[in-house]
MDAnalysis code that builds the backbone (N, CA, C; Angstrom):
import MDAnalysis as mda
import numpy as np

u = mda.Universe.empty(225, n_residues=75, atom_resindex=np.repeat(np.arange(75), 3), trajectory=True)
u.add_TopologyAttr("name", ["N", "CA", "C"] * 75)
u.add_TopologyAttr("resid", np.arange(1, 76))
u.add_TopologyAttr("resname", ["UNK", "UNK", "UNK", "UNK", "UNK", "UNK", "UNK", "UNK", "UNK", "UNK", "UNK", "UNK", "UNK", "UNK", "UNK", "UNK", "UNK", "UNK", "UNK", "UNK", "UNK", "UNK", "UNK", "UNK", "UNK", "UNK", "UNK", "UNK", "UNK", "UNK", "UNK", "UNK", "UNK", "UNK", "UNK", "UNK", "UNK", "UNK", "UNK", "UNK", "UNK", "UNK", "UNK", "UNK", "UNK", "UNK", "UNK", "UNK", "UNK", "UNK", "UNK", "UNK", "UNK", "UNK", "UNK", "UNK", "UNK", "UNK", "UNK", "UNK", "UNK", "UNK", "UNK", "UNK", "UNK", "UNK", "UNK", "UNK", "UNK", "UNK", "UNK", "UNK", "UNK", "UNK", "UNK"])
u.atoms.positions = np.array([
    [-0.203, -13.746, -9.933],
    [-0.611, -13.079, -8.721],
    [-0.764, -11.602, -9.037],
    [-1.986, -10.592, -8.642],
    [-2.225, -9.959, -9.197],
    [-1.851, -8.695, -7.867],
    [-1.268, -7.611, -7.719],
    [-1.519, -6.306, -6.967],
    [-1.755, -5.026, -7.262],
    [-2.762, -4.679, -6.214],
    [-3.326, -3.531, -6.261],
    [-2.788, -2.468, -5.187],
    [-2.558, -1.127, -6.103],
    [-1.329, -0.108, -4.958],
    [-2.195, 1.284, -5.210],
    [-2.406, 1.455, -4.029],
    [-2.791, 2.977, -4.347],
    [-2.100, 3.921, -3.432],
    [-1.802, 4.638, -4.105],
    [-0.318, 6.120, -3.414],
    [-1.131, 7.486, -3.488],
    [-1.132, 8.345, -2.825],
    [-1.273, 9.209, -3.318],
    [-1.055, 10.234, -4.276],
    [0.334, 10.238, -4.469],
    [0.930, 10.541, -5.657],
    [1.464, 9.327, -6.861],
    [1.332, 9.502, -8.238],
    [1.583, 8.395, -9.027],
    [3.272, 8.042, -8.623],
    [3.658, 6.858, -8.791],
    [5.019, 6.426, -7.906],
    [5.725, 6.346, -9.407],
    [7.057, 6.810, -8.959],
    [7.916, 6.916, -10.278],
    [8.942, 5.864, -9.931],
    [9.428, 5.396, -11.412],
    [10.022, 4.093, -11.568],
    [10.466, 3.607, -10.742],
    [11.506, 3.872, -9.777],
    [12.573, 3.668, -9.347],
    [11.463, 3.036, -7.532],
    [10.242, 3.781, -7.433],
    [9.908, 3.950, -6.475],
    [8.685, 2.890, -6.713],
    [8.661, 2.277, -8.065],
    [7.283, 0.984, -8.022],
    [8.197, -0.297, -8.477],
    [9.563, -0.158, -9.010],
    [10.281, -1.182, -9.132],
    [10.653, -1.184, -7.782],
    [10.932, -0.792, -6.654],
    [11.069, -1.085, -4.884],
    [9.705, -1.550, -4.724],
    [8.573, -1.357, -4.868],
    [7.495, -1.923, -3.967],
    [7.706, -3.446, -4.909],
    [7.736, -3.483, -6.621],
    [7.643, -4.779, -6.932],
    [8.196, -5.610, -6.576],
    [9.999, -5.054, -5.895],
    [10.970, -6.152, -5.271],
    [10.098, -6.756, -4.192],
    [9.852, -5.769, -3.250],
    [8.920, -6.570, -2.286],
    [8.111, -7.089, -2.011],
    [7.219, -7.156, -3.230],
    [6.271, -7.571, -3.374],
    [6.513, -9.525, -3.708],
    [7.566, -9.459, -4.678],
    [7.982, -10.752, -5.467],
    [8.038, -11.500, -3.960],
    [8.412, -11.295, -3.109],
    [8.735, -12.608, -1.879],
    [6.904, -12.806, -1.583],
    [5.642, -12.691, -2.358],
    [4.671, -13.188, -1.736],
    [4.061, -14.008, -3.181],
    [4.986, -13.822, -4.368],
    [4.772, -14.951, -5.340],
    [5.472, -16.227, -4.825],
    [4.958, -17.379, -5.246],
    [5.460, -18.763, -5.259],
    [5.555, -19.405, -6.440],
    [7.004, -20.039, -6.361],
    [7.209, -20.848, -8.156],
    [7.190, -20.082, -9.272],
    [5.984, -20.653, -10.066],
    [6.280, -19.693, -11.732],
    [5.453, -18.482, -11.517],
    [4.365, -17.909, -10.023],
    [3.898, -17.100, -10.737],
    [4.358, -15.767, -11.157],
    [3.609, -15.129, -11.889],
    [4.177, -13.579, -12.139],
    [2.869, -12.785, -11.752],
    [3.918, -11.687, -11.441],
    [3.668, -10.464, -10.321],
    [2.777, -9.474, -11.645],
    [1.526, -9.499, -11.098],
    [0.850, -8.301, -11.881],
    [0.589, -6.936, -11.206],
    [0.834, -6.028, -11.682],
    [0.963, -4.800, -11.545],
    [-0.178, -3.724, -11.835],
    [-1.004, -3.184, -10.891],
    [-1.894, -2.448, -10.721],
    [-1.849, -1.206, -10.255],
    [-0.984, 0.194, -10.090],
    [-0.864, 1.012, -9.521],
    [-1.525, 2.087, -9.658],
    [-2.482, 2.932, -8.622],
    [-3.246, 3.742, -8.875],
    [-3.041, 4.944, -8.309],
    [-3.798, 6.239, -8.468],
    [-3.744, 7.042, -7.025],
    [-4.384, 7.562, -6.448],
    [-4.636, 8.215, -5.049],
    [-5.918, 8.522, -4.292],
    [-5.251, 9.281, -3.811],
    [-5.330, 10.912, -3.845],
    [-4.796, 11.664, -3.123],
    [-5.446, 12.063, -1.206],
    [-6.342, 11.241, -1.216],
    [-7.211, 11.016, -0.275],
    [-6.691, 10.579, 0.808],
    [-5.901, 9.638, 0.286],
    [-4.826, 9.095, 1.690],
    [-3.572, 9.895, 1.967],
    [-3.487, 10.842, 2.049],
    [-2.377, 11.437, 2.459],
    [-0.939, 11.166, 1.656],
    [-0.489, 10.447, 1.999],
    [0.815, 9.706, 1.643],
    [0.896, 8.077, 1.902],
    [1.891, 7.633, 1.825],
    [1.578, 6.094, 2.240],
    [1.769, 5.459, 1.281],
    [0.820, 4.344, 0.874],
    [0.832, 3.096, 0.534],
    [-0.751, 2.104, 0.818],
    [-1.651, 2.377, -0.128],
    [-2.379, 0.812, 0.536],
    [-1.826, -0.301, -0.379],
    [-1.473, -1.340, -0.178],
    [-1.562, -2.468, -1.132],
    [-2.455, -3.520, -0.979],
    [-2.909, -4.080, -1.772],
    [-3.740, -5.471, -2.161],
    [-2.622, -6.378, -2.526],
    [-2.576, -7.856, -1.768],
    [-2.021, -8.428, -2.308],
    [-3.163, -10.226, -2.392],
    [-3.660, -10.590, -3.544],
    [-4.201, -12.013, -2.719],
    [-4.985, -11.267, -2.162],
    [-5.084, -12.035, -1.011],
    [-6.446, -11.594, 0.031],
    [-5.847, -11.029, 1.404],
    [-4.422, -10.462, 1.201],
    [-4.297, -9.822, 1.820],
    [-4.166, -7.961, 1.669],
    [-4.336, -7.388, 2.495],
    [-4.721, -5.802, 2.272],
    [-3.610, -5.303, 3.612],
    [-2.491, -4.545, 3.029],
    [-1.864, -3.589, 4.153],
    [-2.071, -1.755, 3.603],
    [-1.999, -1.779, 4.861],
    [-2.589, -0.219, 5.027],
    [-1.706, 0.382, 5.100],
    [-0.641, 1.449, 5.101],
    [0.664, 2.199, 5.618],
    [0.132, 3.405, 4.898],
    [-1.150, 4.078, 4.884],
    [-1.380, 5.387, 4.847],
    [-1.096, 6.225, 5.639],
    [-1.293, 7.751, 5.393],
    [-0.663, 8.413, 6.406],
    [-2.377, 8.648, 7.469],
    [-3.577, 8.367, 6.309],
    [-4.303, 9.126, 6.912],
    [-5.191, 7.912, 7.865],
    [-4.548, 6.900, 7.653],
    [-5.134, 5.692, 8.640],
    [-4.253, 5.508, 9.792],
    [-3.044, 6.399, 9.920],
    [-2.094, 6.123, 10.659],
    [-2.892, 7.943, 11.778],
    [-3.479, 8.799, 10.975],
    [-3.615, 9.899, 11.407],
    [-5.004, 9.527, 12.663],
    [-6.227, 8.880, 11.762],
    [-7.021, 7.880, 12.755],
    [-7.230, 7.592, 13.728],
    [-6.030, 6.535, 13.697],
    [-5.332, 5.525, 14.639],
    [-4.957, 6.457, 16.241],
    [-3.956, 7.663, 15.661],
    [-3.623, 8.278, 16.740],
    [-4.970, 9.814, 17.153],
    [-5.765, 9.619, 16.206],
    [-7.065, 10.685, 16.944],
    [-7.595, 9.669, 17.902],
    [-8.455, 8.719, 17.505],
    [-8.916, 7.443, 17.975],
    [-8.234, 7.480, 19.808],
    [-6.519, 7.019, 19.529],
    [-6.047, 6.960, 20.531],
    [-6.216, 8.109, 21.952],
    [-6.176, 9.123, 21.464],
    [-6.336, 10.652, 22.030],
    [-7.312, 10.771, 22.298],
    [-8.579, 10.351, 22.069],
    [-9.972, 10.801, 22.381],
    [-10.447, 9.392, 23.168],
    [-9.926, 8.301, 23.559],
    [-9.865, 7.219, 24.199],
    [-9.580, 7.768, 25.687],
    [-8.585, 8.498, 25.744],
    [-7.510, 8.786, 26.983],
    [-8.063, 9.901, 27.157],
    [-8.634, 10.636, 27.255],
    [-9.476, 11.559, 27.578],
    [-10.624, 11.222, 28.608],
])
């Protein structure tokens, strides 16, 4: 099973061995966890991950968006 991480800043050990723990509960059986980590200073802070065919977002700047979006709704 293969993932894709992009941080804005490159993530140091301690801080990509935590995303791999969490990551391992979306392997099943023998597979092994492949490791892709990149960076995009573009997103603020955060986290995107690829996992499979799933994609979570926990950027700061999709979270920043989210609440312009919201604000210019209510207006």
């Amino acid at each position: 099973m293969s993932y894709r991480g992009l941080a804005a800043q490159p993530l140091d050990k301690k801080s990509l061995a935590s995303v791999e723990k969490s990551l391992k509960g979306f392997a099943t059986g023998d597979q092994v966890l492949s490791v892709t980590a990149q960076t995009d200073p573009s997103i603020v802070g955060g986290l995107i991950v690829e996992v499979g065919d799933k994609y979570i977002d926990m950027s700061i700047v999709t979270k920043i968006q989210k609440i312009s979006n919201s604000l210019s709704q209510a207006v």
